[in-house]
N, C-alpha and C positions, 0 to 999 in steps of 0.2 A: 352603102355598097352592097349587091346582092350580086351572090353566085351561086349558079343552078348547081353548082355543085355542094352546098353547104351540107356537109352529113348530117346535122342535127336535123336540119327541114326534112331531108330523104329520111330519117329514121321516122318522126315527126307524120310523116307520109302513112308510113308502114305501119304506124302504131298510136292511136287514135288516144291512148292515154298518154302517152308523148307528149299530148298539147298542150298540159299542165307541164309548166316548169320546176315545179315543185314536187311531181311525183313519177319525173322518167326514169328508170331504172335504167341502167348502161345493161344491154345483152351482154349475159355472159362469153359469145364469142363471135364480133361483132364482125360483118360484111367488109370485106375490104376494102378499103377508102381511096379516093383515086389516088393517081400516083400523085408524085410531089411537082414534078414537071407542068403537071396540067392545073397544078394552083399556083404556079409563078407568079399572077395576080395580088397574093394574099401576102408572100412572104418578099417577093422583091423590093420593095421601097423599102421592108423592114431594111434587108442585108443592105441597101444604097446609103440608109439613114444610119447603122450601127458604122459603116466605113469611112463617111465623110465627118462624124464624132473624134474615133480613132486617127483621123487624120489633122483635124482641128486642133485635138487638145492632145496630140502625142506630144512624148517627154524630151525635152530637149537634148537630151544623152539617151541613155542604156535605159534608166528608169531608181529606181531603188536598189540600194545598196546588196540586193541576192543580185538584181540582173548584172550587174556588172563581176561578182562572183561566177553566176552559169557562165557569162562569155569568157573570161580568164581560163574556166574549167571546161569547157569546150572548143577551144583551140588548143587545148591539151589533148581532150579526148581521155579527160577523167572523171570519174563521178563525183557528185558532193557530199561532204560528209554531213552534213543533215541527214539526219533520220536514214532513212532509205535510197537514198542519193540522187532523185531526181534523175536519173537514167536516160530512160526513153526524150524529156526534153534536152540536156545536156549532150547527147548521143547524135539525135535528130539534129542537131545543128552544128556537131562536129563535123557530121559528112558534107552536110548542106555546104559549111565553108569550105571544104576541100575540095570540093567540085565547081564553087567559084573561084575559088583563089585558082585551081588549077586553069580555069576556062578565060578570066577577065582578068585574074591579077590582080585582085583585090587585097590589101593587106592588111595585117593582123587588129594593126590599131582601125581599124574600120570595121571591124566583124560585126562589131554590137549594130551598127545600120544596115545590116542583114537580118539579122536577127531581129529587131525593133519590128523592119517592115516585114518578116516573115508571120511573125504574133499581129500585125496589124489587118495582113492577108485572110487570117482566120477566123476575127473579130466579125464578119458578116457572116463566116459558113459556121460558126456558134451558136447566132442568132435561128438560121435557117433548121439548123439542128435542135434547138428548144422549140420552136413553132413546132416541126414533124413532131415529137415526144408532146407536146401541149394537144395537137391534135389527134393524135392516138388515145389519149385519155380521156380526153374530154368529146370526142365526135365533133367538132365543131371548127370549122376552119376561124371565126369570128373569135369566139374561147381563145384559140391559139395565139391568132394577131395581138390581142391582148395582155395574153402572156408574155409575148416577144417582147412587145412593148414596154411592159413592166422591166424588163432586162433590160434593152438597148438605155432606157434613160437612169439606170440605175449608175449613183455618181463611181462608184468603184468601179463598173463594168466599162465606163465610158475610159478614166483613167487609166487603166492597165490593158485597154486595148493599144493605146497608144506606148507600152513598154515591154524592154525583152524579159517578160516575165513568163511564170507557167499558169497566171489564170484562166487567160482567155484558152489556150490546146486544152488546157482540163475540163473547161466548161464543154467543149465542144466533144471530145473522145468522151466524155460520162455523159453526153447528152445522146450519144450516136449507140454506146455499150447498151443504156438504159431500152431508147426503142429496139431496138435488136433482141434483145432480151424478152422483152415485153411481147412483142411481135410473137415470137417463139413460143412461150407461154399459152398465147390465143390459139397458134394455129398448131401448137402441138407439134412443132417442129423441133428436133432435136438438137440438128445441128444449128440451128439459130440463138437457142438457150444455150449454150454451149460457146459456139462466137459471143453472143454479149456479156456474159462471164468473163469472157479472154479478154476482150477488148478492156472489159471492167477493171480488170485487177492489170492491164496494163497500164489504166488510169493512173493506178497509187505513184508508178513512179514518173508521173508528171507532177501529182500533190498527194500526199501520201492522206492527206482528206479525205480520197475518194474510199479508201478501204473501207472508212464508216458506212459505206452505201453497200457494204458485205450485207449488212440485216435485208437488205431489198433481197437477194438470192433467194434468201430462207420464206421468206412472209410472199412472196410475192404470187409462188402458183396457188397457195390459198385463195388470196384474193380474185385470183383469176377462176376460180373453180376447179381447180385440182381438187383430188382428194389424195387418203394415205392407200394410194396402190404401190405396189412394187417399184411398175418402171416407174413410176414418178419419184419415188422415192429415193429408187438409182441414179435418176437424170439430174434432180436436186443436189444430191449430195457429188453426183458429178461436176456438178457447176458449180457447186462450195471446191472441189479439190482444183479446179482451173485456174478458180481468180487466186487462191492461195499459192497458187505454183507460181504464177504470170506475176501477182503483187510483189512475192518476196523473193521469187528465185535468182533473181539481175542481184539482190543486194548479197542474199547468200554465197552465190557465188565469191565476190568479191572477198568478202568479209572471209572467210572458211579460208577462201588461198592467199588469204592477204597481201595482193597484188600490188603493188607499189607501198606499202607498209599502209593499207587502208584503214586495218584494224588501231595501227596508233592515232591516224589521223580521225578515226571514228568515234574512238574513246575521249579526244581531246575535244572533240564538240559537245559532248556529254558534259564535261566536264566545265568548261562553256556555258553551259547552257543553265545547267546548275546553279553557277555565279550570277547567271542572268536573271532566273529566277527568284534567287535569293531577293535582289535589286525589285525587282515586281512581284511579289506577292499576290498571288490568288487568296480569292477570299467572297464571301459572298457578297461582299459591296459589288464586284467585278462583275453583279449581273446587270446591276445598274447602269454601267458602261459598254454592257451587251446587249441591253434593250435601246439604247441611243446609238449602236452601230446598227442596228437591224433597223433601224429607223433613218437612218443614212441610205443604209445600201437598196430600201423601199418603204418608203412612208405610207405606203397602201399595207403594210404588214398589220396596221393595227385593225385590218379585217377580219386574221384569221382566225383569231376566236373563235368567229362565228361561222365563219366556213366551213373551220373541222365539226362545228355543232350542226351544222344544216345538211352538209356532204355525210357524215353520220348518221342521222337521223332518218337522211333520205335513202339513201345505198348504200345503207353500213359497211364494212372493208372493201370499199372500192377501189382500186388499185393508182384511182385518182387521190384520193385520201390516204393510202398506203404510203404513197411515194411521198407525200407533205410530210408525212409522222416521219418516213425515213430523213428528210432532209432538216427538217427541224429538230430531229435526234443529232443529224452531224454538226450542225451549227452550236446547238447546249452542248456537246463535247467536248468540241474546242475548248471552252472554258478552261477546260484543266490546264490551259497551257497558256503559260502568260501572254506571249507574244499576241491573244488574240484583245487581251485586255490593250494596247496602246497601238494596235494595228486593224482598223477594221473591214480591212481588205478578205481576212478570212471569212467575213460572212456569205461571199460568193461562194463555198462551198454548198449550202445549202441550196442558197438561190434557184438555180434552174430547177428542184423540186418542188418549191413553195409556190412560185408563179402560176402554172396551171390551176392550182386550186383558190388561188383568190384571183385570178382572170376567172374563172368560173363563177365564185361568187358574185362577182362585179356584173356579170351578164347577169345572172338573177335576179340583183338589184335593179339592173336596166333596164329588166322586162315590167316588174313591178310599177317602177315609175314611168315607163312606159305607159302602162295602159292606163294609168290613170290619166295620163296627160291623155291622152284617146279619149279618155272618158269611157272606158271601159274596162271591165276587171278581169273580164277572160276573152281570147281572141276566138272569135266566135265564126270567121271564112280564114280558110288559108292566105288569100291573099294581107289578112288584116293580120295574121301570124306573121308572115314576111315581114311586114312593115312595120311589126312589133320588133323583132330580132335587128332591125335595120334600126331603129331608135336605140332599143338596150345597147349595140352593140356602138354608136356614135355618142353614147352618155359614157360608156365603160373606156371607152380611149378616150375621151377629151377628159376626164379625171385624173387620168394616167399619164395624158400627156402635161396638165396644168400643175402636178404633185409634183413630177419628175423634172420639170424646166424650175421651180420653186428651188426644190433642195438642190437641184443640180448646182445653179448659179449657189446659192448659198454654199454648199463640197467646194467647189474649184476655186472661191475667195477663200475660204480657210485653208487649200492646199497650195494655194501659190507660194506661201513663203519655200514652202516644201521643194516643188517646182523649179524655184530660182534657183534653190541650193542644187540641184543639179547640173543645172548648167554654171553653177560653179567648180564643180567637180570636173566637167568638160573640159575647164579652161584654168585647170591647176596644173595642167602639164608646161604652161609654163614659167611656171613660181619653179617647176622642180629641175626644170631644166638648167637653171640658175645654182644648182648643188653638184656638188662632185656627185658622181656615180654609183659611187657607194655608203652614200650618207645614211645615217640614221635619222628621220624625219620624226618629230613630233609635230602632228596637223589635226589633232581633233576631230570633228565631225569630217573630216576631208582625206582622214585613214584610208579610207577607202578608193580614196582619188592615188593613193602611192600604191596601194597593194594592184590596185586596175594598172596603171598605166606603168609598173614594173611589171604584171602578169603579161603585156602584150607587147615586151621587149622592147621598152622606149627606155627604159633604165635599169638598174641594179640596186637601188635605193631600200634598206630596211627601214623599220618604223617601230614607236612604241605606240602599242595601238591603244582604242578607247573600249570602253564598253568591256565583255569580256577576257581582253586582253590587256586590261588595266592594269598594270602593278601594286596599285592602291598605293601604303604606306612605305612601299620600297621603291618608290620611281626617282627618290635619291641615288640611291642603293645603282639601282640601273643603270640610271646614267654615268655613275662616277667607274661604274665597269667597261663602259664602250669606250669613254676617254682614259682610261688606264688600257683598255686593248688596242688603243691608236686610231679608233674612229671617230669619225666628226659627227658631234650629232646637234640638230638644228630643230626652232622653236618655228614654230610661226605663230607671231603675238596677235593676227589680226581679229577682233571679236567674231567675227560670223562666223569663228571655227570653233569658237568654245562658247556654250552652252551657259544661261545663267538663270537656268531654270531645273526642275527634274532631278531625277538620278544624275545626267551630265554636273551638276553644280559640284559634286563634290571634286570630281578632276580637272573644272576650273581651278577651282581654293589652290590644291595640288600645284598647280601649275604656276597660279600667283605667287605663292611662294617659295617658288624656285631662284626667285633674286635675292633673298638668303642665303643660299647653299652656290650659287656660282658668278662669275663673270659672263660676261653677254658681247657679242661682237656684231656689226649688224649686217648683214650680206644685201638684202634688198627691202622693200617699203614695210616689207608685215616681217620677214625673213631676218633672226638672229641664230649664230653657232654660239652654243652653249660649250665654256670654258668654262677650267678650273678655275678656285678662288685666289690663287697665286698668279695665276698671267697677267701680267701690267699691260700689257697689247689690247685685254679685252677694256674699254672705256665706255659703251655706248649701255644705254638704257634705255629696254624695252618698254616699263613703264608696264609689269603687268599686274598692277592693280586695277589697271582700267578694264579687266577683262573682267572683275567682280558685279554681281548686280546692283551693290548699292553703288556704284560709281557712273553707271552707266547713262547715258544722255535719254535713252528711250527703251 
């Protein structure tokens, strides 16, 4: 594919030591690149190809157990008590439903299919928006494609396009903050460094991730050639005081006036969270399972080694190599935090930094093996440059695309059981519909199917929840309090809800041995109400030793 428009060939043009691939320096503050519009060429099939994925493999529900929390919390029109509460995504889709539910009448248990396909909507102008940032770095409309590339078939990017989660809006507002910023930088515009800041640290309260990309602020007019003058100095540290104001002021706010009592409910995720850490431990084996998500989320990752040695070597702090170190900094962060250890969705935080610089390497390599297949080792007429950059660049996508359809197909058979369980959550409203109203529900991995479909006023149903909400060694204790306070509280004995693996195993056991401590009655096929040991009425047996894994058939 050749386009007169490819900047590296026009730079290439201008500058005769360009021809060598191995010694073009990026100008410090390069010619404006055409607009985006007149290379629709380069980036349309990406955005056609990243929509019709997102549309393929979307989640049969909301998605994972936060999306069905953000929609709960957003037809409230309240923030989450995570970290910094997720705002600007949970906010944005408050209004969105109030403007349809007011317009079409949409209702509440339907929100999350706004939602889904709102994140699905954006999963192309994501894409569109790393291409622009991939070619701002790198001058190379070819570079870019490659980049995107690297994205669109990345197996997490492809899944969570299809969910009402906050990766895909994150990728795309830090992918839109970053060129803005960048842009502003080169041409010395104020208010442009200034909006990508703004924009920046409005990121964090989509994924409070993106705050890690605060180091790009600091390092960034370096690389670009700034020096320590004044106004630089002022404009800098202007743009550190924006994204700080814009990152944490939505949560400060909250928190400071404690607005619906935020502060309890903030402390109690902490608290949470804690518990949940204890259960996962961080540790340095966990890079071990850091390096097998980074190899999920891009199996071309095992380039960058030598990328950052080559982009080093060649343009020392290139702002191409800048943004990799920042984004490979946010990715080894996470670690601190367990959830990144048993979830490798966080490695899209990085992501859209890392990709331009191994699409960059990849063309490097392409040209090399390029000319030898020519039979030649340097391009020696322009036209044979073209035709050089036109092979590197059809060796660097068919790599990317034959790595990316590999692991992808391999991601989406290890995530289907995951997948399924979704669409069992969908279709737990009606097991619950079968309880009084005000039941206290025990459902295992399916907690989250009570807390959703009482958040969007189909019931009033409590629950004793899993995970951080475990009672642990008092869930005797619990129970025998709801039925001395005159509540029904109910099991669901069916396996797919209880875990016989993991940290879950132990509130299996728990649970299996609750035919000890009470009587059992059975209301429907998986569905018992847990009685006192004295009621002669309860006779039925749930049988929950079959939930144990040495019992189990498969």
């Amino acid at each position: 594919m050749v386009n007169a428009h490819d900047t590296r060939a026009d730079a290439d043009a201008a500058n005769p030591a360009a021809n060598n691939p191995d010694t073009d320096p990026l100008p410090p503050s390069p010619t404006p690149l055409p607009s985006l519009l007149k290379e629709w060429k380069w980036w349309l099939p990406l955005a056609v190809l990243a929509l019709a994925l997102a549309l393929v493999f979307r989640d049969p529900f909301a998605g994972d157990w936060d999306a069905l929390d953000y929609t709960v919390l957003a037809l409230r029109g309240e923030p989450s008590s995570m970290l910094f509460g997720r705002m600007l995504f949970i906010y944005t889709n408050h209004f969105l439903f109030r403007f349809v539910h007011a317009v079409f009448g949409l209702p509440p248990e339907n929100a999350y299919l706004l939602f889904k396909y709102f994140v699905i909507a954006q999963s192309p102008l994501a894409v569109v928006a790393v291409w622009t940032l991939a070619r701002d770095l790198a001058r190379s409309n070819r570079t870019a494609t490659v980049a995107a590339l690297l994205l669109v078939l990345s197996p997490f990017y492809v899944i969570y396009s299809g969910q009402a989660m906050t990766e895909i809006p994150s990728i795309l507002l830090l992918a839109v903050a970053l060129t803005m910023h960048l842009r502003g930088l080169r041409q010395r515009k104020a208010w442009m460094v200034l909006l990508g800041a703004t924009l920046l640290g409005a990121g964090v309260n989509l994924r409070e991730g993106v705050a890690l990309y605060g180091l790009w602020l600091v390092c960034a007019p370096l690389a670009c050639g700034w020096r320590f003058r004044a106004r630089e100095l002022l404009l800098t540290a202007a743009a550190c005081v924006v994204f700080f104001v814009f990152a944490l002021g939505p949560f400060a706010y909250w928190y400071f006036f404690d607005i619906n009592g935020y502060q309890s409910a903030w402390w109690g995720w902490v608290e949470s969270s804690r518990m949940e850490s204890a259960l996962h431990p961080v540790s340095l084996a966990n890079f071990r399972i850091l390096a097998f998500w980074f190899f999920v989320a891009s199996p071309l990752v095992v380039v960058l080694p030598f990328a950052f040695f080559l982009e080093w070597r060649k343009r020392g702090w290139s702002p191409l190599l800048l943004l990799a170190v920042v984004g490979m900094f946010a990715d080894l962060a996470l670690i601190s935090h367990y959830s990144t250890v048993i979830n490798g969705r966080y490695l899209l935080t990085g992501l859209p930094a890392l990709v331009p610089l191994m699409a960059d390497f990849l063309m490097r390599v392409g040209r090399r093996v390029g000319e030898r297949i020519s039979g030649r080792r340097r391009a020696t007429a322009e036209s044979d440059g073209v035709g050089n950059e036109v092979r590197a660049f059809a060796l660097a996508a068919s790599v990317v695309v034959a790595t990316g359809l590999w692991i992808g197909y391999k991601s989406y058979q290890a995530a289907w059981g995951t997948i399924q369980s979704h669409g069992l959550t969908q279709g737990y409203r009606a097991r619950l519909e079968e309880l009084p109203d005000d039941a206290i529900v025990m459902a295992g991995a399916q907690t989250v199917a009570v807390s959703f479909w009482r958040g969007v006023g189909a019931g009033n149903w409590g629950w004793i929840g899993t995970g951080g909400g475990w009672p642990g060694d008092k869930l005797v204790e619990v129970i025998e309090n709801h039925l001395r306070d005159g509540r029904r509280v109910f099991l669901d004995a069916d396996p797919h809800v209880w875990s016989p693996k993991g940290w879950q195993l132990e509130e299996t056991r728990a649970v299996a041995a609750l035919e000890q401590h009470f009587r059992f009655r059975r209301v429907s096929q998986t569905i018992y109400e847990i009685r006192p040991p004295d009621d002669p009425s309860a006779r039925d047996s749930p049988d929950l030793q079959k939930l144990l894994p040495e019992n189990r058939k498969s």
